[in-house]
N, C-alpha and C positions, 0 to 999 in steps of 0.2 A: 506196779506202782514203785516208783525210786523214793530210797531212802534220805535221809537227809544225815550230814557227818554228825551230829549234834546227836543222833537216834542213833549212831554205831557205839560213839563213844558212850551215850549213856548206857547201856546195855554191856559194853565191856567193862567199866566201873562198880556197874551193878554187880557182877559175878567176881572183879577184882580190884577191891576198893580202895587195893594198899596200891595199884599203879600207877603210872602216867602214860598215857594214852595222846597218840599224837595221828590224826585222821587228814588225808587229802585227797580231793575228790582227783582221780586222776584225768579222766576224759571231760571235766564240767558237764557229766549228762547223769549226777547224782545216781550211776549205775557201777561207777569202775571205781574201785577206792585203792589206797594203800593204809594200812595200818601199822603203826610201831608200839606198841607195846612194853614197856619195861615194869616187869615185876618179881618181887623176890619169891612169888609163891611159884615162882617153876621153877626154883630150884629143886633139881632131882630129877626133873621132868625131861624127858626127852623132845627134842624140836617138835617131831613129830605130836606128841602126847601135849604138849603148848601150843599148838595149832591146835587141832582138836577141840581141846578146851575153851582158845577162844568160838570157834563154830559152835560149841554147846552153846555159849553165852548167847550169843547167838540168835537162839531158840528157835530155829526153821525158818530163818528169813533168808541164810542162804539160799544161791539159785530160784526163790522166788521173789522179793521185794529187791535183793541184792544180789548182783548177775554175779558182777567178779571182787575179793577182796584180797588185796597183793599183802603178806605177813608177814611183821620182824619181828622175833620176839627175844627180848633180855633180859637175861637175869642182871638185875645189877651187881657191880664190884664189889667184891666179899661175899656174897654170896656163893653157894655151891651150886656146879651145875651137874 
């Protein structure tokens, strides 16, 4: 079952409520996404450890509900990375 962008983005809000969150379905087959992400709570975080963290949000819908999701993630200016 394909996700829909409105269910990525609520879910990444939900775990980071301080972000902004910008979703595009990349194929139109509500299977392939890209994600941007800007928040100050990964400062300190490593890319790695910011990825992560969004797949927790998550909650196990990667590779099953959600095939592939492409990830940017930013700390914004003045914050530390």
């Amino acid at each position: 079952m394909a996700m829909r962008a409105e269910e990525i983005e609520a879910m990444i809000l939900d775990a980071f409520p301080d972000s902004v969150v910008e979703i595009r379905d990349q194929a139109g087959d509500g299977d392939h996404y890209s994600a941007r992400v800007i928040s100050p709570s990964f400062a300190g975080m490593s890319r790695v450890r910011q990825h992560q963290a969004i797949y927790a949000a998550l909650k196990g819908k990667m590779g099953t509900d959600l095939h592939a999701l492409q990830l940017e993630t930013i700390v914004p200016s003045g914050e530390h990375q």
